[in-house]
C-alpha positions in Angstrom: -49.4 191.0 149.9 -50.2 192.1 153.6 -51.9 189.6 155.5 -54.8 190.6 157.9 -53.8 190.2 161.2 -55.3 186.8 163.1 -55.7 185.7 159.8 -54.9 181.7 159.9 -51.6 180.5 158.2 -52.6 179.1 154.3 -51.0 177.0 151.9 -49.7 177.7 148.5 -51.5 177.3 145.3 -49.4 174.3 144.7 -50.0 172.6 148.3 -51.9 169.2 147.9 -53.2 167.2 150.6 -54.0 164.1 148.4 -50.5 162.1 148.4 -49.3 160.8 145.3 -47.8 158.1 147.5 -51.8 156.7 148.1 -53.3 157.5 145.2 -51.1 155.6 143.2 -50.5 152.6 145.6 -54.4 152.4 145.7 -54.5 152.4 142.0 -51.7 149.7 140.8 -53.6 147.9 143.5 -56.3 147.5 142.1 -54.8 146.8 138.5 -53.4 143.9 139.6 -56.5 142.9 140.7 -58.2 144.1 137.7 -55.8 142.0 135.5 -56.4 139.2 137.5 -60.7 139.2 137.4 -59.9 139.7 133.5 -57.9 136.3 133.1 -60.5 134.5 135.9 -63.3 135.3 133.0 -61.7 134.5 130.4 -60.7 130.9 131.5 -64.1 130.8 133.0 -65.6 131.5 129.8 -63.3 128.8 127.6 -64.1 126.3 130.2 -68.0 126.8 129.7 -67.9 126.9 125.8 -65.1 123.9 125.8 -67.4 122.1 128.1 -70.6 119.6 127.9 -73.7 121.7 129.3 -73.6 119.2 132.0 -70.3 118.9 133.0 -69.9 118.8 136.8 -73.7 119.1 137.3 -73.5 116.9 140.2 -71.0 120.3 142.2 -72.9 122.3 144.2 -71.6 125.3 141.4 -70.5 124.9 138.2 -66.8 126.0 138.3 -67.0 128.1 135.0 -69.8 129.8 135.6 -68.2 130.5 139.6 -65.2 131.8 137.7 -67.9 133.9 135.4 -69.5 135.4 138.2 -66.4 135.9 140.7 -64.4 137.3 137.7 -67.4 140.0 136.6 -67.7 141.7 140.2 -64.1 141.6 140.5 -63.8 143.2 137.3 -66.4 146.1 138.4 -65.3 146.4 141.8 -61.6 146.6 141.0 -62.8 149.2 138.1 -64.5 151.6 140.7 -61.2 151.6 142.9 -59.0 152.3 139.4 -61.0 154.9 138.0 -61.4 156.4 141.9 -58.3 156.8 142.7 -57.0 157.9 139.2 -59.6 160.8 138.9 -60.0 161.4 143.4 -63.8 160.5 142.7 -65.3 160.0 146.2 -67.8 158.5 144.9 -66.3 156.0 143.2 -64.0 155.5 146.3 -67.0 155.1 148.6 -68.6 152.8 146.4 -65.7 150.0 146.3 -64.5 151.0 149.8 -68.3 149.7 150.8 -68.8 146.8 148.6 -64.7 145.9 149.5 -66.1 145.8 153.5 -69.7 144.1 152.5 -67.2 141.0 150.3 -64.9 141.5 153.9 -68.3 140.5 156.0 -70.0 137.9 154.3 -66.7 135.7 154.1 -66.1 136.2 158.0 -69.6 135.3 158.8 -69.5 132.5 155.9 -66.4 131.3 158.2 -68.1 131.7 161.5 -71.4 130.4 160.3 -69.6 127.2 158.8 -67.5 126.5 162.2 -70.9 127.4 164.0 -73.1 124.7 162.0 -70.6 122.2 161.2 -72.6 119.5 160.9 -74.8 120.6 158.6 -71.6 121.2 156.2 -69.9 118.1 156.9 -73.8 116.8 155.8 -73.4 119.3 152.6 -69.9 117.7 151.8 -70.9 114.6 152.0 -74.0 115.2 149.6 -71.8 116.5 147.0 -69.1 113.6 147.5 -72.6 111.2 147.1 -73.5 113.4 143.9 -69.6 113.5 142.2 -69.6 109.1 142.7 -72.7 108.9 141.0 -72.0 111.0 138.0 -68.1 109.8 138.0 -68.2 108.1 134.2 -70.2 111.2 133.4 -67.3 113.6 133.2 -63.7 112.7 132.5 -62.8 116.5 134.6 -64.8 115.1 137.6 -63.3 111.4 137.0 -59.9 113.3 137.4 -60.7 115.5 140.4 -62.3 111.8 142.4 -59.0 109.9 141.4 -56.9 113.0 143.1 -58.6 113.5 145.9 -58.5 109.9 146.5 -55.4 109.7 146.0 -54.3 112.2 147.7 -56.1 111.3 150.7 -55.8 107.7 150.9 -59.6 106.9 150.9 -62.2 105.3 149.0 -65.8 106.6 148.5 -68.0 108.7 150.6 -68.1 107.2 154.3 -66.6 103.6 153.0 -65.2 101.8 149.9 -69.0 100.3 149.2 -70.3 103.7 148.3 -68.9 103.1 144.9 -72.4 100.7 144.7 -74.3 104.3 143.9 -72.6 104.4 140.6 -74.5 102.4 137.8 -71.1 101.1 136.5 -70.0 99.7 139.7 -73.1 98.9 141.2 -73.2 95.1 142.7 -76.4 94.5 142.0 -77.0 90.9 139.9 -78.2 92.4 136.4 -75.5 95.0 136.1 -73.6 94.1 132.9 -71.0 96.2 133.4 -67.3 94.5 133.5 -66.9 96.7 137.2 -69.6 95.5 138.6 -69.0 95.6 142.5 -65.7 97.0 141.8 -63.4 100.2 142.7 -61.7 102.6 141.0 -58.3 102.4 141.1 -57.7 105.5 142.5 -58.7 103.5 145.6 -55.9 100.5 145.2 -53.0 100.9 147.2 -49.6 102.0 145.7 -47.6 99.4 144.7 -43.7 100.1 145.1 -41.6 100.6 141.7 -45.1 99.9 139.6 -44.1 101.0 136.1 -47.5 100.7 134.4 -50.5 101.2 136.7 -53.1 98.6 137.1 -56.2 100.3 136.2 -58.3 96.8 137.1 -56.9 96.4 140.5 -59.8 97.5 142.0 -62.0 94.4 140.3 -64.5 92.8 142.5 -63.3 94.4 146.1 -67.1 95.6 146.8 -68.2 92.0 147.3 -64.8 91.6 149.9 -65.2 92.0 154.1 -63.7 95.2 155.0 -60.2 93.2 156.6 -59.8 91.3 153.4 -60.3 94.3 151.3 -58.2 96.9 153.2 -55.3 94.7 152.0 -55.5 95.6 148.6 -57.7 99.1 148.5 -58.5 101.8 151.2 -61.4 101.3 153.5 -61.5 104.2 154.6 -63.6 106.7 153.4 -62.8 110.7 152.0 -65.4 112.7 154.4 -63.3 111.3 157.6 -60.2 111.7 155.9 -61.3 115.3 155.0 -62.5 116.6 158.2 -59.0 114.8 159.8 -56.8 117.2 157.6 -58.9 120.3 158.0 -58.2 119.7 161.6 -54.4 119.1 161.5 -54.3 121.9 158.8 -55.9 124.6 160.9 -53.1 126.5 161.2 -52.4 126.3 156.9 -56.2 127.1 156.3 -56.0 130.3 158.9 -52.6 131.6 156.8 -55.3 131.4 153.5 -57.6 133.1 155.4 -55.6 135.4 156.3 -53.7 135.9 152.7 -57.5 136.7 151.5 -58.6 139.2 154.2 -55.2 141.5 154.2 -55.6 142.7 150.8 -59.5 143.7 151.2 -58.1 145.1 154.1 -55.3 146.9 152.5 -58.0 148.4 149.7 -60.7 149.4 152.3 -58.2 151.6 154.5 -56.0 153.0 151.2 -59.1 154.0 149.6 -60.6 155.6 153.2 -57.6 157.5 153.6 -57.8 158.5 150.5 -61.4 159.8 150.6 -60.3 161.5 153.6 -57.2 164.1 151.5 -59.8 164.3 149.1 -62.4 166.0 151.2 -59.4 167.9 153.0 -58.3 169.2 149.4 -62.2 170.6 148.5 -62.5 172.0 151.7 -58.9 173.9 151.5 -59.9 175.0 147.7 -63.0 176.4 148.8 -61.2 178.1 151.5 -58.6 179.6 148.9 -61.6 180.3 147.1 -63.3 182.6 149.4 -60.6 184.4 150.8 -58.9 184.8 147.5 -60.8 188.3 146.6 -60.1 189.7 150.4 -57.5 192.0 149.9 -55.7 191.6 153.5 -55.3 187.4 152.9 
């Protein structure tokens, strides 16, 4: 068919501007992370119904119920970009392109605004530390997670070994019946080489001990200062986590922009195919 002259260059009927290449990235994408918020409910949910209603009360969030809640806005977030990309629904795309960027923001200023008022988190941490010694017989989960971190940090208590007097069990006060009173746990003891079966009482009575005499049996020191020491000599690890958390946001935010952007390229160029399409000279 003649074409009328001036008449701009068009494409074929079979011409696409949406690429195949970005639709389907975007979409296995977001299955993965789709897949991913599915299995962070489920264990979220058997950890809640295997659990005591109380468990971990003394954390500043229930872990279950944080996986609940993380899982579930993954799960609809992640379903918005699948469904978007599958079936070039802008709005769909708009919608987790702009809840992807709000997630984005609030963990940057979450970062800056925890850098910014440090003191108040070290203050927070040390409130939750306070809470988890005090409920430590409460939970065998949080009497695991204490004797880790202890461990794994060479410390003992809050600020200093003597914090374990918050706990009723270990308390030092004169009408505590219990067999550790003014004792440790012995997550606190130090290591003793080529110990076969650990000493579970070695912490017995180091409360009522001067701080020299004890810190040659437990560690004096205590978890906060450890803590804040190994965020600072682990900046570098904690900025490659960071990191490892904001690419992929990133990654979804521009695949799904570009995206929108062939999409709206593709109505406009059927709309022009669709006007000029009765005009005899096109």
């Amino acid at each position: 068919m003649a074409r009328r002259p001036g008449a701009p260059a068009g494409y074929g009927e079979e011409f696409t501007f949406v690429s195949p290449l970005v639709k389907y990235l975007l979409f296995f994408f977001n299955m993965l992370f789709w897949v991913i918020s599915m299995v962070m409910v489920a264990v979220g949910v058997y950890a809640r119904l295997m659990k005591h209603a109380a468990a971990l009360a003394c954390l500043a969030v229930d872990p279950a119920i944080l996986l609940i809640v993380v899982g579930v806005l993954m799960f609809l977030l992640t379903f918005c970009g699948c469904i978007g990309s599958l079936r070039e629904n802008i709005c769909l795309l708009q919608t987790f392109s702009l809840c992807l960027t709000i997630v984005f923001l609030l963990q940057l200023a979450a970062g800056v605004l925890g850098f910014v008022f440090s003191d108040k988190a070290r203050g927070k941490v040390s409130e939750i530390i306070n809470n988890a010694i005090v409920h430590y017989r409460d939970d065998l989960d949080l009497q695991n997670l204490i004797d880790f971190g202890q461990k794994k940090f060479s410390c003992c208590g809050g600020i200093s070994y003597r914090d374990w007097s918050q706990n009723m069990y270990f308390n030092c006060s004169e009408d505590n019946p219990s067999r550790e009173r003014c004792s440790v746990p012995y997550s606190c003891c130090l290591p003793t080489p080529n110990q076969a079966v650990i000493n579970t009482m070695c912490g017995q009575g180091m409360q009522a001990l001067e701080y020299l005499e004890a810190s040659k049996v437990i560690y004096t020191n205590g978890c906060i200062d450890k803590l804040v020491n190994w965020i600072h000599s682990n900046l570098f690890l904690l900025g490659g986590v960071a990191l490892g958390l904001a690419i992929p946001q990133l990654v979804g935010i521009l695949l799904s922009q570009i995206l929108v952007n062939q999409i709206k390229d593709q109505i406009k160029l059927q709309f022009y195919n669709q006007q000029h399409r009765a005009d005899p000279w096109y």
